[in-house]
BASE-780279 format. One record per residue (C-alpha): residue number from 1; residue in three letters; chain; x, y, z. Coordinates in steps of 0.02 Angstrom, whole numbers, plus 50000, padded with zeros to 5 digits. Each point is the difference from the previous one (the first is absolute). Layout:
residues N
<pt i="NUM" aa="Ala" ch="A" x="X" y="Y" z="Z"/>
...
***
This chain:
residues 311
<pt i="1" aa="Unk" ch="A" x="57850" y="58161" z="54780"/>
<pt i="2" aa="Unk" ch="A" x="49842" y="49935" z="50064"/>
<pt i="3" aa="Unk" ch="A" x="49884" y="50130" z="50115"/>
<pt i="4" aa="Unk" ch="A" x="50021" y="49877" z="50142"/>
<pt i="5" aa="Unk" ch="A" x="50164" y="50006" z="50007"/>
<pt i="6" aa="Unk" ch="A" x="50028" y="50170" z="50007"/>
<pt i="7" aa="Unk" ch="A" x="49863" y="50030" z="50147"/>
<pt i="8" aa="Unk" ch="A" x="50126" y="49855" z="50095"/>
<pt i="9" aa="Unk" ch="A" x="50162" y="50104" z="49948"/>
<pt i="10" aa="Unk" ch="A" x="49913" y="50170" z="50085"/>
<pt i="11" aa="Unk" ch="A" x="49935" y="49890" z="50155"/>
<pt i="12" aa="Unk" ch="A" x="50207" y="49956" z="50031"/>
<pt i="13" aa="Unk" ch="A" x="49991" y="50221" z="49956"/>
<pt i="14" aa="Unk" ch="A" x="49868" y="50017" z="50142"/>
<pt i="15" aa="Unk" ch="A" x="50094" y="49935" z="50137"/>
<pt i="16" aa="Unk" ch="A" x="50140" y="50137" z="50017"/>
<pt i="17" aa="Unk" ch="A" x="49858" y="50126" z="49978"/>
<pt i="18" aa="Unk" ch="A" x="49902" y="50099" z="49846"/>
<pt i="19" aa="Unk" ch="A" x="50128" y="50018" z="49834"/>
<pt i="20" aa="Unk" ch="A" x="49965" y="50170" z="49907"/>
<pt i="21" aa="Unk" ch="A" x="50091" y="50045" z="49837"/>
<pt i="22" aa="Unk" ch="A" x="49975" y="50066" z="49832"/>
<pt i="23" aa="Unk" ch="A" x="49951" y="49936" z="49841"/>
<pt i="24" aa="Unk" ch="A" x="50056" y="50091" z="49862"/>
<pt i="25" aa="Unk" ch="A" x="49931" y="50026" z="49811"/>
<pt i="26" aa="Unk" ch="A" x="50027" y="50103" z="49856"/>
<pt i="27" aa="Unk" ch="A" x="50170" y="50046" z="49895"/>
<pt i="28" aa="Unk" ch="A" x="50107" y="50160" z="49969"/>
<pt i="29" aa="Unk" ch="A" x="49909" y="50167" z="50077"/>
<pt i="30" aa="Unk" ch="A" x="49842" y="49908" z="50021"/>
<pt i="31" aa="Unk" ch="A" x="50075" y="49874" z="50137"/>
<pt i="32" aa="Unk" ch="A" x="49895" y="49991" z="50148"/>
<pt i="33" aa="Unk" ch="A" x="49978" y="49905" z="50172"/>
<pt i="34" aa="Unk" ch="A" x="49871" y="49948" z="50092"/>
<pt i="35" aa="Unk" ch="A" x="50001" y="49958" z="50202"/>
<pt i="36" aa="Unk" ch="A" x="49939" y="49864" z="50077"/>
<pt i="37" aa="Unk" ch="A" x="49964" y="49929" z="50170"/>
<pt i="38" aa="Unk" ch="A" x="49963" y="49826" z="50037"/>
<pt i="39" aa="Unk" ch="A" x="49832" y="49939" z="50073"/>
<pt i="40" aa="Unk" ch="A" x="50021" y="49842" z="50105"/>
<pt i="41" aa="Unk" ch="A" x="49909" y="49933" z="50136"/>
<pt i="42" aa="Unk" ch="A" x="49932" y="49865" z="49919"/>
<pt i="43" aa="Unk" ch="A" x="49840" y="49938" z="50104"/>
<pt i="44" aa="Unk" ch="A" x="49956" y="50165" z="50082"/>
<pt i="45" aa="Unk" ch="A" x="49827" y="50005" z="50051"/>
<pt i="46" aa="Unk" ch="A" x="49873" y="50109" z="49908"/>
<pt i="47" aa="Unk" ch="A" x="49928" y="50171" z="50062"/>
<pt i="48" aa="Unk" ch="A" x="49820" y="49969" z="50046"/>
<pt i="49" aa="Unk" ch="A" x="49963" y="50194" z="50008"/>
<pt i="50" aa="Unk" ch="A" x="50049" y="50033" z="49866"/>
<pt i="51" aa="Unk" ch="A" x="49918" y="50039" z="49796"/>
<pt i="52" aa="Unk" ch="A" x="49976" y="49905" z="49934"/>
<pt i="53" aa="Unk" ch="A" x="49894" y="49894" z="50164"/>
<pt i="54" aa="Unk" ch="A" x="49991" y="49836" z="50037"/>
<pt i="55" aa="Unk" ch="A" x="49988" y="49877" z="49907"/>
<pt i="56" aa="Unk" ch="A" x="50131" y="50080" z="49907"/>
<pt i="57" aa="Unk" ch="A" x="50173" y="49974" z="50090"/>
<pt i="58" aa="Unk" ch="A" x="50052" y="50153" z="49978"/>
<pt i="59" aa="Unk" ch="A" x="50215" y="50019" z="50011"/>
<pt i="60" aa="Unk" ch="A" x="50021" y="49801" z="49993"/>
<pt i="61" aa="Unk" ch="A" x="50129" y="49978" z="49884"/>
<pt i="62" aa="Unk" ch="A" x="50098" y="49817" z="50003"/>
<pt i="63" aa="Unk" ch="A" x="50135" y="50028" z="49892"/>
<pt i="64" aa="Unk" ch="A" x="50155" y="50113" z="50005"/>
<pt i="65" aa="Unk" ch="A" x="49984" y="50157" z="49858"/>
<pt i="66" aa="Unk" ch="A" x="50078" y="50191" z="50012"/>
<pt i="67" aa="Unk" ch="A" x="49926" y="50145" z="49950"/>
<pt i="68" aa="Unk" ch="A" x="50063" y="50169" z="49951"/>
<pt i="69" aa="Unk" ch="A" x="50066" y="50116" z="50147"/>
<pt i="70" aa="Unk" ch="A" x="49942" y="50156" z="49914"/>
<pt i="71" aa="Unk" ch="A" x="49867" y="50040" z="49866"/>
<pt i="72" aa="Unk" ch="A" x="50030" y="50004" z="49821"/>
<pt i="73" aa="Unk" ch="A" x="50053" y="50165" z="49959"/>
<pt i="74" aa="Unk" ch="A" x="49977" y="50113" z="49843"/>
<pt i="75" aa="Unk" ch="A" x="50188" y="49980" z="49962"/>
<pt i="76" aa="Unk" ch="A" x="49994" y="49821" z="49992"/>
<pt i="77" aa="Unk" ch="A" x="49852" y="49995" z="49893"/>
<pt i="78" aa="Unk" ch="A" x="50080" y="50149" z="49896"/>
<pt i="79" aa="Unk" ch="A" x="50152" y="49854" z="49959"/>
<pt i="80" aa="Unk" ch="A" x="49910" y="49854" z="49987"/>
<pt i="81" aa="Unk" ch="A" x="49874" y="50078" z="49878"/>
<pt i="82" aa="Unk" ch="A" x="50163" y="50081" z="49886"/>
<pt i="83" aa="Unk" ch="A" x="50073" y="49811" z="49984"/>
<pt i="84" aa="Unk" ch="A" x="49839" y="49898" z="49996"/>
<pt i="85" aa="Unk" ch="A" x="49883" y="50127" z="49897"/>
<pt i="86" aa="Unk" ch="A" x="49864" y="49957" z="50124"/>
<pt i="87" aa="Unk" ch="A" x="49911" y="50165" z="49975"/>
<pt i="88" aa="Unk" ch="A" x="49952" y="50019" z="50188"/>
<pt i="89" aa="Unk" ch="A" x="49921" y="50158" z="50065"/>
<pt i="90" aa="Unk" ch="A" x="50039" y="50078" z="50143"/>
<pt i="91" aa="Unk" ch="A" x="49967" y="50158" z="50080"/>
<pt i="92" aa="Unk" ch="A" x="50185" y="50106" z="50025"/>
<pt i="93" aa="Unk" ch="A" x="50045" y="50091" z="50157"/>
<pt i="94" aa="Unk" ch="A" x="50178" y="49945" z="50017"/>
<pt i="95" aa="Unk" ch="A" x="50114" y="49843" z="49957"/>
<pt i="96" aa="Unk" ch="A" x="49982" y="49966" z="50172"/>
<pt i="97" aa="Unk" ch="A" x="49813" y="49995" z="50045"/>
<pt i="98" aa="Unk" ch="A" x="49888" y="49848" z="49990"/>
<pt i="99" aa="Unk" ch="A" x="49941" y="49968" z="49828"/>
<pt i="100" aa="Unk" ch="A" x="49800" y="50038" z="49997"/>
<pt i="101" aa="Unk" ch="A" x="49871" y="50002" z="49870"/>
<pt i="102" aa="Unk" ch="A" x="50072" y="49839" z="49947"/>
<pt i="103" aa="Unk" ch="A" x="49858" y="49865" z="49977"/>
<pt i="104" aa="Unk" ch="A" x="49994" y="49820" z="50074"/>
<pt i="105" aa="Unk" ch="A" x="50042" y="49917" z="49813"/>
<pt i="106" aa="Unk" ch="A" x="50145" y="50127" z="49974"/>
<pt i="107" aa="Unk" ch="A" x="50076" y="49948" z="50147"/>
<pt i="108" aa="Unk" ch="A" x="49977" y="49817" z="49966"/>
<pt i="109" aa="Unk" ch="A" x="50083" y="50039" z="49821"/>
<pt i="110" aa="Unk" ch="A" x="50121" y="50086" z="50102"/>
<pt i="111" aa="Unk" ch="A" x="50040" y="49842" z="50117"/>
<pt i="112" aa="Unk" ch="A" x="49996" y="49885" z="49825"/>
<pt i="113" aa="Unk" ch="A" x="50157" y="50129" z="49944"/>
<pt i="114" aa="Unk" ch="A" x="50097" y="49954" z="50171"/>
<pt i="115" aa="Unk" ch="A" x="49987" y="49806" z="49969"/>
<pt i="116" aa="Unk" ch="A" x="50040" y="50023" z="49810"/>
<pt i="117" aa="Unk" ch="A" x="50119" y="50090" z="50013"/>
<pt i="118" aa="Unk" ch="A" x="50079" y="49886" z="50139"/>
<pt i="119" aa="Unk" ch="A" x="49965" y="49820" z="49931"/>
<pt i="120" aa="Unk" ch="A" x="49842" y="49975" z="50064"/>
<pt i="121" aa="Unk" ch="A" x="49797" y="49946" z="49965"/>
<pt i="122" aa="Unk" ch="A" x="49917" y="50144" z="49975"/>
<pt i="123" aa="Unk" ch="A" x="49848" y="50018" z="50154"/>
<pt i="124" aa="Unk" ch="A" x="49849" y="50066" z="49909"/>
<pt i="125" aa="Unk" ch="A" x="49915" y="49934" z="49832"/>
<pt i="126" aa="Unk" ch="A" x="49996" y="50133" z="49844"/>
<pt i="127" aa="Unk" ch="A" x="49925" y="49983" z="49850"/>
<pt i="128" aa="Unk" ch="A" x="50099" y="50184" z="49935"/>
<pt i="129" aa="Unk" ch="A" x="49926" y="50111" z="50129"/>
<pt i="130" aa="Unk" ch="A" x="49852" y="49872" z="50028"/>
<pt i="131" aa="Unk" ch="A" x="50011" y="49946" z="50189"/>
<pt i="132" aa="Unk" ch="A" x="49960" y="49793" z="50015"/>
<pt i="133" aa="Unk" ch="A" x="49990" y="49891" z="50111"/>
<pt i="134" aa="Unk" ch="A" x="50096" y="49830" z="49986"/>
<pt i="135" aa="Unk" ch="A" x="49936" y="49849" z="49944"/>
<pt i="136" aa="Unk" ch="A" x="50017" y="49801" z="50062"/>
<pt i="137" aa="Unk" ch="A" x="50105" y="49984" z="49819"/>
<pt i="138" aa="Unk" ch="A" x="50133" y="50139" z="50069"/>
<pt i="139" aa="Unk" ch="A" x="50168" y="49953" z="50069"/>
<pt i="140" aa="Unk" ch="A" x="49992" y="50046" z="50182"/>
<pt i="141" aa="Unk" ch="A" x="49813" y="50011" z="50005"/>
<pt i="142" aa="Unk" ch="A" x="49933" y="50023" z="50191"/>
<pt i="143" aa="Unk" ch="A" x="49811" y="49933" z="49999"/>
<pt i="144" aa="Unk" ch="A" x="50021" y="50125" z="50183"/>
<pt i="145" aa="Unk" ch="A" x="50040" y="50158" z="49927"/>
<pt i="146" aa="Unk" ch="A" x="49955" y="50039" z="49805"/>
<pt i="147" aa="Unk" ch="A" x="50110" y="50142" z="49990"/>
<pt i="148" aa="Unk" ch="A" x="50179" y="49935" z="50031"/>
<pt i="149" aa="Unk" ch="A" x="50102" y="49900" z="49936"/>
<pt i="150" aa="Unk" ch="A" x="50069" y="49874" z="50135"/>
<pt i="151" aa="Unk" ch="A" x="50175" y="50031" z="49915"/>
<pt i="152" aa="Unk" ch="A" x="50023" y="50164" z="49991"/>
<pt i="153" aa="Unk" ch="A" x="50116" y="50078" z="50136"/>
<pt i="154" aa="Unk" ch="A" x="49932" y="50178" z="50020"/>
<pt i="155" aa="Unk" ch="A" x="49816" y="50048" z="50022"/>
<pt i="156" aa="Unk" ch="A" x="49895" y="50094" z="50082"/>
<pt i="157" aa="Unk" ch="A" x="49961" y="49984" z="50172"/>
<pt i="158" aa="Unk" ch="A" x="49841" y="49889" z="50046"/>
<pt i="159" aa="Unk" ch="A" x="49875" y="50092" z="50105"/>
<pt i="160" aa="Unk" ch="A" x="50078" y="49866" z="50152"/>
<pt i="161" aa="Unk" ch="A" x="50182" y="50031" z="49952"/>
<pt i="162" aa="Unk" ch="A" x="49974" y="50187" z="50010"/>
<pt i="163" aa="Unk" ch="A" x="49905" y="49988" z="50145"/>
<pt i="164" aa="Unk" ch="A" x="50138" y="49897" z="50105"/>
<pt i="165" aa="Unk" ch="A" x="50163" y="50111" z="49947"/>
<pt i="166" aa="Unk" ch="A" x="49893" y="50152" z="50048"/>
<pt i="167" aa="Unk" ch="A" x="49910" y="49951" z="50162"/>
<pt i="168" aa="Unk" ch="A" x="50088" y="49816" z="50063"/>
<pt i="169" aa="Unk" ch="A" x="50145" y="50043" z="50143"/>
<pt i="170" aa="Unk" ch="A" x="50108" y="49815" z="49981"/>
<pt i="171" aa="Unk" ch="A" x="50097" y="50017" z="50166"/>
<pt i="172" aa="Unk" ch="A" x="49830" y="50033" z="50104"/>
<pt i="173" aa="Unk" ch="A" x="49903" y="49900" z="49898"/>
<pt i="174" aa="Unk" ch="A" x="49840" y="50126" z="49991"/>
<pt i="175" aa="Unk" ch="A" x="49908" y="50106" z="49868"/>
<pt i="176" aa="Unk" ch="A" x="50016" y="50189" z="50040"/>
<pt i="177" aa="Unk" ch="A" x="49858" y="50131" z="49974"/>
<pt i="178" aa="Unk" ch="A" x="50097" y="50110" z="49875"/>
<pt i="179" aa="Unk" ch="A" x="50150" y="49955" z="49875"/>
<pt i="180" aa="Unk" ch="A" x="50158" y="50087" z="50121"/>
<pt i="181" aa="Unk" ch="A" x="50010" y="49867" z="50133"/>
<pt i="182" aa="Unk" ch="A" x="49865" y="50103" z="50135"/>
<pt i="183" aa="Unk" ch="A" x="49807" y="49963" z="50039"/>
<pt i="184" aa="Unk" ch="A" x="50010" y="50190" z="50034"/>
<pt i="185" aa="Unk" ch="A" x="49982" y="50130" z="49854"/>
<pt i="186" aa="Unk" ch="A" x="50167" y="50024" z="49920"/>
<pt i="187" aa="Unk" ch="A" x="50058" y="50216" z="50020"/>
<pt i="188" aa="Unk" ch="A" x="49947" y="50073" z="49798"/>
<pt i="189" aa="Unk" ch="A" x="50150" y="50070" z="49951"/>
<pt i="190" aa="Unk" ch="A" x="50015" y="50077" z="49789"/>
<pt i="191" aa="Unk" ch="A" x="50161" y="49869" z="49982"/>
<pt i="192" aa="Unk" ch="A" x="50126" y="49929" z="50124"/>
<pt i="193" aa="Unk" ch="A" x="50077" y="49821" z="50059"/>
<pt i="194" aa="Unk" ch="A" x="49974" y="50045" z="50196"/>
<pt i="195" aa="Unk" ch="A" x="49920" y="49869" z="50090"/>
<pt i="196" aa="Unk" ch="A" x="49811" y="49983" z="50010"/>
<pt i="197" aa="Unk" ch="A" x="49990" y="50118" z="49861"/>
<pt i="198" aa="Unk" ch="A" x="49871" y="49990" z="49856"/>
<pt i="199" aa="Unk" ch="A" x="49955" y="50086" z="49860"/>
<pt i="200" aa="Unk" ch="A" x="49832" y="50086" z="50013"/>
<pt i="201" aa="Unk" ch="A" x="49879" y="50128" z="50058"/>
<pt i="202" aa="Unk" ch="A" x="50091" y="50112" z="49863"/>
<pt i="203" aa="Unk" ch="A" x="49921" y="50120" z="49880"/>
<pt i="204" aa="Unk" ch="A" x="49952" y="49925" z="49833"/>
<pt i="205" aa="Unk" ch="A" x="50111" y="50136" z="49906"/>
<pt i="206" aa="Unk" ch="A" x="50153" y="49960" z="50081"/>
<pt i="207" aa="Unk" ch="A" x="50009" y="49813" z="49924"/>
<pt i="208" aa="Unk" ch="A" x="50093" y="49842" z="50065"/>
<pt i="209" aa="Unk" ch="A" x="50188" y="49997" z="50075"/>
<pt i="210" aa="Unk" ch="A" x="50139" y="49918" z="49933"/>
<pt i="211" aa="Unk" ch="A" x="49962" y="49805" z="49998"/>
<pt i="212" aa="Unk" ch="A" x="50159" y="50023" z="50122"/>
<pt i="213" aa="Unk" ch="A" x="49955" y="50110" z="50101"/>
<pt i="214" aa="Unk" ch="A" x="49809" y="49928" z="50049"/>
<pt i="215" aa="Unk" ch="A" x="49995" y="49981" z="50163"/>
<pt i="216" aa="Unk" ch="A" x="50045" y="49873" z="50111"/>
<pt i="217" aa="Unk" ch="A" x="50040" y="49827" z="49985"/>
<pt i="218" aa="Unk" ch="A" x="49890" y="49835" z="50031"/>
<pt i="219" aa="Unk" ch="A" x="50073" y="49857" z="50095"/>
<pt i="220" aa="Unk" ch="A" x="50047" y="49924" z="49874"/>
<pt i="221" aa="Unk" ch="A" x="50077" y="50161" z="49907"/>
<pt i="222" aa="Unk" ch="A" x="49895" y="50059" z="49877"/>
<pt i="223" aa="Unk" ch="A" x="49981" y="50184" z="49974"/>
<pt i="224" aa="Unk" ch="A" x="49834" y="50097" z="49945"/>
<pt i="225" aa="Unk" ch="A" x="49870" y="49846" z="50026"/>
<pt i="226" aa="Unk" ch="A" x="49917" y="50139" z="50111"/>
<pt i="227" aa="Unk" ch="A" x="49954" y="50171" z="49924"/>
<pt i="228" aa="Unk" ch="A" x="50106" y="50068" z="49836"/>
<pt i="229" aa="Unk" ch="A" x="49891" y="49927" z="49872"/>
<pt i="230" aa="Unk" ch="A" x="49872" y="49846" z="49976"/>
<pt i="231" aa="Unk" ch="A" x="50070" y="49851" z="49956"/>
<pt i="232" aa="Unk" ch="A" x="49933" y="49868" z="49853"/>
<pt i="233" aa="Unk" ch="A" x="49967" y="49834" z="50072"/>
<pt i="234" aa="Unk" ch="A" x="50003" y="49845" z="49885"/>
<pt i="235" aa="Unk" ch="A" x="49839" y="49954" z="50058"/>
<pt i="236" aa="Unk" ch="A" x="49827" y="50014" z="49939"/>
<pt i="237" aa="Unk" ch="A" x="49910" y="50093" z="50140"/>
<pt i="238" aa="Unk" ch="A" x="49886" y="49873" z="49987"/>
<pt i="239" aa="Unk" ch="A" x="50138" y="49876" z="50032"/>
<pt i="240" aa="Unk" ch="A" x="49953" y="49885" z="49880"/>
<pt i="241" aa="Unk" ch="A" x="50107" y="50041" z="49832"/>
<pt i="242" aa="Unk" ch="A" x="49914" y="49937" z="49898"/>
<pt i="243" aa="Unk" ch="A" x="49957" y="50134" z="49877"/>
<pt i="244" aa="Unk" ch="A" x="50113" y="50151" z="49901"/>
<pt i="245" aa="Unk" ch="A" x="49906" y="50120" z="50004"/>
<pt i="246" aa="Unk" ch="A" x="49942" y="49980" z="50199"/>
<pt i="247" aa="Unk" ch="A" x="50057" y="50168" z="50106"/>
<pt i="248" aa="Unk" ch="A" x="50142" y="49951" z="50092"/>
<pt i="249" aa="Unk" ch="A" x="50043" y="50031" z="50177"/>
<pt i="250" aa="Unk" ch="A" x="50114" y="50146" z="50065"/>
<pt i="251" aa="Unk" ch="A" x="50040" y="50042" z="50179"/>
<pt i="252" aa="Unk" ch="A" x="50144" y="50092" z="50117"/>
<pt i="253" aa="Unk" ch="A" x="49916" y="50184" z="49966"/>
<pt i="254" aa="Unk" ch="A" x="50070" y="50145" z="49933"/>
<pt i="255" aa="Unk" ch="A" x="50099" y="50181" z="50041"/>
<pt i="256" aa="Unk" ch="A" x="49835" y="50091" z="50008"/>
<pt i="257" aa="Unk" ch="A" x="49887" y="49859" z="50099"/>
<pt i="258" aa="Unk" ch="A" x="49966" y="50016" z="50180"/>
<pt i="259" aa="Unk" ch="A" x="50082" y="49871" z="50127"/>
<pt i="260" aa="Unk" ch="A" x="49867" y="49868" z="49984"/>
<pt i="261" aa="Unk" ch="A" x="50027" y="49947" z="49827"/>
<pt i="262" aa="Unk" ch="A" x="50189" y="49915" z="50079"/>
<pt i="263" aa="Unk" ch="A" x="49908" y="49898" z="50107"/>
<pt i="264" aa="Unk" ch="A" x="50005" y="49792" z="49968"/>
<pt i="265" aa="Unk" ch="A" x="49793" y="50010" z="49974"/>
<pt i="266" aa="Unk" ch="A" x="50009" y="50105" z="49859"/>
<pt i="267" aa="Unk" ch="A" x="50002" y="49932" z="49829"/>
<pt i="268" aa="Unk" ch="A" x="49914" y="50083" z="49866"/>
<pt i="269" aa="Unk" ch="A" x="49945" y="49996" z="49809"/>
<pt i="270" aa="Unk" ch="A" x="50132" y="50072" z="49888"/>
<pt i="271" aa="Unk" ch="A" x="49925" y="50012" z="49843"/>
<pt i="272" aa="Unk" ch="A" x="49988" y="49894" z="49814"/>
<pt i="273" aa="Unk" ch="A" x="50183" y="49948" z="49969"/>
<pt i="274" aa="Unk" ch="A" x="50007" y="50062" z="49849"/>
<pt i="275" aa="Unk" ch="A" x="49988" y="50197" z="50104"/>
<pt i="276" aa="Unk" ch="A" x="50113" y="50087" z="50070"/>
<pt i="277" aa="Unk" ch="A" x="49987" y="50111" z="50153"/>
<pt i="278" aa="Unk" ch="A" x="50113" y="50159" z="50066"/>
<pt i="279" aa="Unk" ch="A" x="50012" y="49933" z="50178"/>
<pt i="280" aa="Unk" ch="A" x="50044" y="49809" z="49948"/>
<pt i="281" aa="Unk" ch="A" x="50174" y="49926" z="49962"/>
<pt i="282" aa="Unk" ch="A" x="50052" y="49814" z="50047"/>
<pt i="283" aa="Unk" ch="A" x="50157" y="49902" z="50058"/>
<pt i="284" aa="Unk" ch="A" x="50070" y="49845" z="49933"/>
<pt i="285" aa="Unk" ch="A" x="50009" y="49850" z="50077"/>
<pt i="286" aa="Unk" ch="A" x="50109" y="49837" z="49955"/>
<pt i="287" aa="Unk" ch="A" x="50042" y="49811" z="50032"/>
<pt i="288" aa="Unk" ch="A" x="50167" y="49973" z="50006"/>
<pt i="289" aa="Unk" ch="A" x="50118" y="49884" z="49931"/>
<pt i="290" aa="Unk" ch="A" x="50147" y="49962" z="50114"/>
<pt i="291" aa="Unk" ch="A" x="50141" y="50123" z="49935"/>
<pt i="292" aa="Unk" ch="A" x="50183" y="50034" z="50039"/>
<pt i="293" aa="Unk" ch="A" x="49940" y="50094" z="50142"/>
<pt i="294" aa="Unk" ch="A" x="49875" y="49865" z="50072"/>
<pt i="295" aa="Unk" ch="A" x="50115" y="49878" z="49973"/>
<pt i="296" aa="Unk" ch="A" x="50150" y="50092" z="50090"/>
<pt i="297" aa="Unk" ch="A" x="49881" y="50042" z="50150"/>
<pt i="298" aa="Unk" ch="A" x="49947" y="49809" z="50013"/>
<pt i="299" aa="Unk" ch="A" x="50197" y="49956" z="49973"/>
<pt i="300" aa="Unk" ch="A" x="50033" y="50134" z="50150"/>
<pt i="301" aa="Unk" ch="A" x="49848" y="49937" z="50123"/>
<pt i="302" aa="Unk" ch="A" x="50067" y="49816" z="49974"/>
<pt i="303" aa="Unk" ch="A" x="50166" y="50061" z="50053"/>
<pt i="304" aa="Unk" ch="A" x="49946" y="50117" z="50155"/>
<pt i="305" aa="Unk" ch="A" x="49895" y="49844" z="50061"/>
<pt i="306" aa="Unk" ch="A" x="50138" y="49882" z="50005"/>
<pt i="307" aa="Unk" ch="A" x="50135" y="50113" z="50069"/>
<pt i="308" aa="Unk" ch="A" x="49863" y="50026" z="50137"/>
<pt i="309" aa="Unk" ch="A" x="49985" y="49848" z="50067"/>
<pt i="310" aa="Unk" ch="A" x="50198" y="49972" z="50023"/>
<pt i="311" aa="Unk" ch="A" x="50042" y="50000" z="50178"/>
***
């Protein structure tokens, strides 16, 4: 089905609220699943404090896409790697923790797995191990943005998608200061869900919390955007992608950063993608086709509205 109409299928979605479910990947033992939340909102405004500045419009994202609750844990990279031989590295503190030391290309060789192994274009260009960038000759070529593939349903987040799940509160229609809802300095806490809660300020021995138990949530329900570990942005930090081998951008902060590396205004040079670093993991991030579950909720809104206007 054609991109267009599945962003009209999840505007019908939008109207009883924000869908979340899981996609799930993987066979046998080395099944796994993957959370998502949906980003709506189409035509919100973009943050003019925030990094990147003007003229960027940072957070202005006009078209419906989800991205992953949680980060990408070790266990999840542990599976995919046993059924697509992907050869990802990883540092290993528990199934559970955010998977770190993982570079920008293996998790874009990571994301390629998820829409193979689910039917769809692959995001990112390899020659082997050989990051590319796509050409005008290449189904689903985008002249906008060299590095993915217009078809391919999972990704990872553009600097501007990251940037609105994290900071963008849909029912108040305003950009917060730090990832957990607040313009005030979310309480550090060493893991938790409570409220206003982040991930930070801890010491650097102690290491990340469980990707489900990093803090607290952003308005639109993401956990961890804030403190637990850096987070790989699609984006060049440049902005431009344009070039492999450019340093791309990484931003949220980590378990062992102080408060000020949260905030909206911070965005800062990860490294070459082809590096890893202990501190950074990534989440995934996806457009949707309309499934069972879209198509139910559409089926159900439909229903609600009619019965609603029956004296």
């Amino acid at each position: 089905m054609k991109t267009t109409t599945a962003f009209a299928f999840l505007s019908l979605v939008l109207v009883c609220g924000t869908a979340a479910y899981a996609d799930t990947f993987g066979s046998g033992s080395n099944t796994f699943a993957i959370e998502f939340v949906t980003i709506g909102n189409l035509g919100n405004a973009p943050d003019m404090t925030g990094e990147p500045t003007p003229p960027h419009q940072t957070g202005k994202v006009d078209y419906t896409y989800r991205i992953g609750k949680f980060e990408i844990s070790e266990q999840i990279i542990d599976k995919a790697n046993a059924l697509g031989g992907l050869f990802i590295t990883k540092n290993t503190r528990g199934e559970n923790k955010p998977a770190t030391n993982v570079s920008w290309v293996e998790a874009a060789r990571f994301v390629n797995w998820l829409n193979t192994d689910s039917g769809s274009t692959p995001a990112y260009k390899f020659n082997g191990f050989a990051f590319q960038l796509w050409q005008p000759t290449d189904a689903g070529y985008d002249p906008n943005n060299l590095y993915r593939n217009s078809q391919a349903k999972y990704f990872l987040p553009s600097v501007d998608e990251w940037y609105k799940a994290a900071y963008y509160d849909p029912t108040a229609g305003v950009y917060y200061n730090y990832p957990t809802g607040s313009d005030s300095v979310p309480t550090a806490v060493a893991s938790g869900t409570a409220v206003d809660t982040a991930v930070y300020d801890q010491s650097i021995a102690s290491g990340p919390a469980d990707i489900t138990q990093a803090g607290g949530l952003s308005p639109y329900g993401t956990m961890g955007q804030g403190g637990n570990v850096w987070e790989w942005e699609e984006t060049d930090k440049d902005l431009v992608n344009g070039s492999g081998s450019s340093a791309r951008g990484v931003r949220g902060g980590s378990w062992g950063n102080a408060s000020v590396r949260l905030l909206s205004s911070v965005r800062i040079n990860g490294s070459h993608p082809s590096i890893g670093l202990i501190d950074v993991g990534f989440r995934v991030a996806s457009i949707p086709e309309p499934t069972t579950h879209a198509l139910a909720l559409v089926a159900f809104c439909l229903a609600t509205a009619t019965w609603r206007k029956e004296p």
